[in-house]
N, C-alpha and C positions, 0 to 999 in steps of 0.2 A: 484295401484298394491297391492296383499293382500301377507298376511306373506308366504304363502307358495313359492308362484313364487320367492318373494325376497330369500328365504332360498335357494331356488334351483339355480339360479344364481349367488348368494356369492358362493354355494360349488364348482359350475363350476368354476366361476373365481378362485378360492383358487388351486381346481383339477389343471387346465389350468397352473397357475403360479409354481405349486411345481414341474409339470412334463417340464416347459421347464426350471428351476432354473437344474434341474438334468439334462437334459439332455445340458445344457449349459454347466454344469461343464463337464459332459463327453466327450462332443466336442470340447471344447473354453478351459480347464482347468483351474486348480485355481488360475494360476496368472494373466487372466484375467477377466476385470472389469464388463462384462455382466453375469454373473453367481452370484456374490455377489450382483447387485443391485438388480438382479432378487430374491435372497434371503432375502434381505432388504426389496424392498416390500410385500414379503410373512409375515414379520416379524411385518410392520403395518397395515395389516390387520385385525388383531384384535380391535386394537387403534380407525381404520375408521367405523368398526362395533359400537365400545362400543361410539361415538362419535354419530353415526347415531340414536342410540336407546335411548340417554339421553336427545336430542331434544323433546322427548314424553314425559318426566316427570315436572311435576312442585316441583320447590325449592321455600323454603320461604327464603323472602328478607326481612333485617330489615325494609326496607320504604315502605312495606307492613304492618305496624306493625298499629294500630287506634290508639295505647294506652291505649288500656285499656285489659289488662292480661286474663280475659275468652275471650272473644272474640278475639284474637290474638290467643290462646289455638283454638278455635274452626276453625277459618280459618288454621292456621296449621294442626289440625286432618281433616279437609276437603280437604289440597291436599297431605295428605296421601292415603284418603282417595282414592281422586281420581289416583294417581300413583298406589294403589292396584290394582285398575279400570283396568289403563294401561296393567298392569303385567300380569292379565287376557284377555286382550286384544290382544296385541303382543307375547306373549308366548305360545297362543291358553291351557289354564290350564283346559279347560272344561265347557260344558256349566253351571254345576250344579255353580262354584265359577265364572266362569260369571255374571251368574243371583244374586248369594250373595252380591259381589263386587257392581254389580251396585243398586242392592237395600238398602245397607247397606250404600249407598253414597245418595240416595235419602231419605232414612229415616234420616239423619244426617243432610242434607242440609234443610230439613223441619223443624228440631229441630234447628236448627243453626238459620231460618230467623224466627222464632217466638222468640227465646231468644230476637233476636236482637233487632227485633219489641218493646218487653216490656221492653227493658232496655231505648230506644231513645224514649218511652211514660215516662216511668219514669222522665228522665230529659228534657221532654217537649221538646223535636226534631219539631221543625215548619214543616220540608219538610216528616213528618214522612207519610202522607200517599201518596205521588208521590215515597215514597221508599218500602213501603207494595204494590203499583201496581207493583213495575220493581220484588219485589221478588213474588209475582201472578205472573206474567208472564214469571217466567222463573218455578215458580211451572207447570207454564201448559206445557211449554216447555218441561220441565224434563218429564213430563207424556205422552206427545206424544211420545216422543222419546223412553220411555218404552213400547207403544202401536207398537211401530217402528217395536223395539226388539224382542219384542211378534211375530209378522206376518214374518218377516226375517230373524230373528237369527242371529247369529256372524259378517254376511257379514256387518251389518250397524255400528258396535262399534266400530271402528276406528277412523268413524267422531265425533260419539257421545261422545270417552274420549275427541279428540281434542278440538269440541266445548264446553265441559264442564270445561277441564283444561282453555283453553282461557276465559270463560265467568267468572270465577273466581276472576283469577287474575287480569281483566281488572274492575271488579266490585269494588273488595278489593281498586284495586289503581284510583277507581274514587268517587261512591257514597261511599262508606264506607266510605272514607278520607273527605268526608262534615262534617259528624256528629263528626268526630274523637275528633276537639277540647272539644264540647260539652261532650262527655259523659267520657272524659280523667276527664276535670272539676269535674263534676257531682260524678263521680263513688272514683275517688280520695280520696273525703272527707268521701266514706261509706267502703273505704278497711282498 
């Protein structure tokens, strides 16, 4: 279902709840209980909205963290990054900060798995090149899905923050945490 339908169904049901909360109290009056709970739930409404829309965003968790302080900096500004994404996404902000967002999130993630790349050659990473294929391949990924955007427009970035935010943070908390001890070791001894 895309953001508009959803907006328009929340203002119905909001519409819907505040016109029988009033007319509850005008019929039932205020010493009874169906007019105030009708107004309670009017009242968490908001709550079940900002609850609905924070499932979209990614948080950094410290056991996300490799150890080693740029690259902890760099996956944090990349689900900033991506939560800009979202912003742009779910708030419909315009194609022009659409199109920024999501390129400013692929120029960042290119620059993020090349660092990466040369810090785990640096401290002689064994698995270093079955971790340059998974990051090619989500390079190519990321580049379809830009080819997506291009031919479609807005209707397909919904999935694309989803599966970006989720490829992330399943990457950060699976290959990333291989190398972590090693380059914690390594990089330690040059800060």
């Amino acid at each position: 279902m895309n953001r508009s339908v959803k907006m328009v169904l929340w203002v119905l049901f909001i519409g819907g709840l505040l016109v029988s909360a009033i007319l509850a109290f005008i019929a039932l009056g205020p010493a009874n209980p169906v007019p105030w709970l009708l107004s309670a739930l009017l009242l968490m409404v908001p709550v079940l909205i900002s609850r609905g829309e924070k499932r979209h965003f990614a948080v950094w968790k410290d056991e996300y963290s490799v150890g080693v302080d740029s690259l902890d900096d760099d996956h944090k500004k990349l689900l900033n990054l991506i939560n800009n994404f979202q912003t742009a996404v779910h708030y419909q902000t315009g194609d022009s900060f659409e199109k920024e967002a999501f390129e400013e999130l692929v120029d960042y993630t290119k620059y993020h798995f090349d660092r990466e790349e040369k810090m785990m050659e640096q401290a002689g990473y064994a698995d270093l090149d079955a971790h340059k294929k998974i990051h090619k391949a989500m390079i190519a990924k990321i580049d379809e899905l830009m080819r997506e955007y291009e031919k479609r427009g807005h209707e397909v970035l919904e999935d694309v923050a989803q599966f970006l935010k989720d490829w992330l943070v399943n990457h950060i908390n699976g290959t990333d945490q291989e190398y972590s001890a090693l380059l914690k070791e390594t990089f330690a001894r040059k800060i």
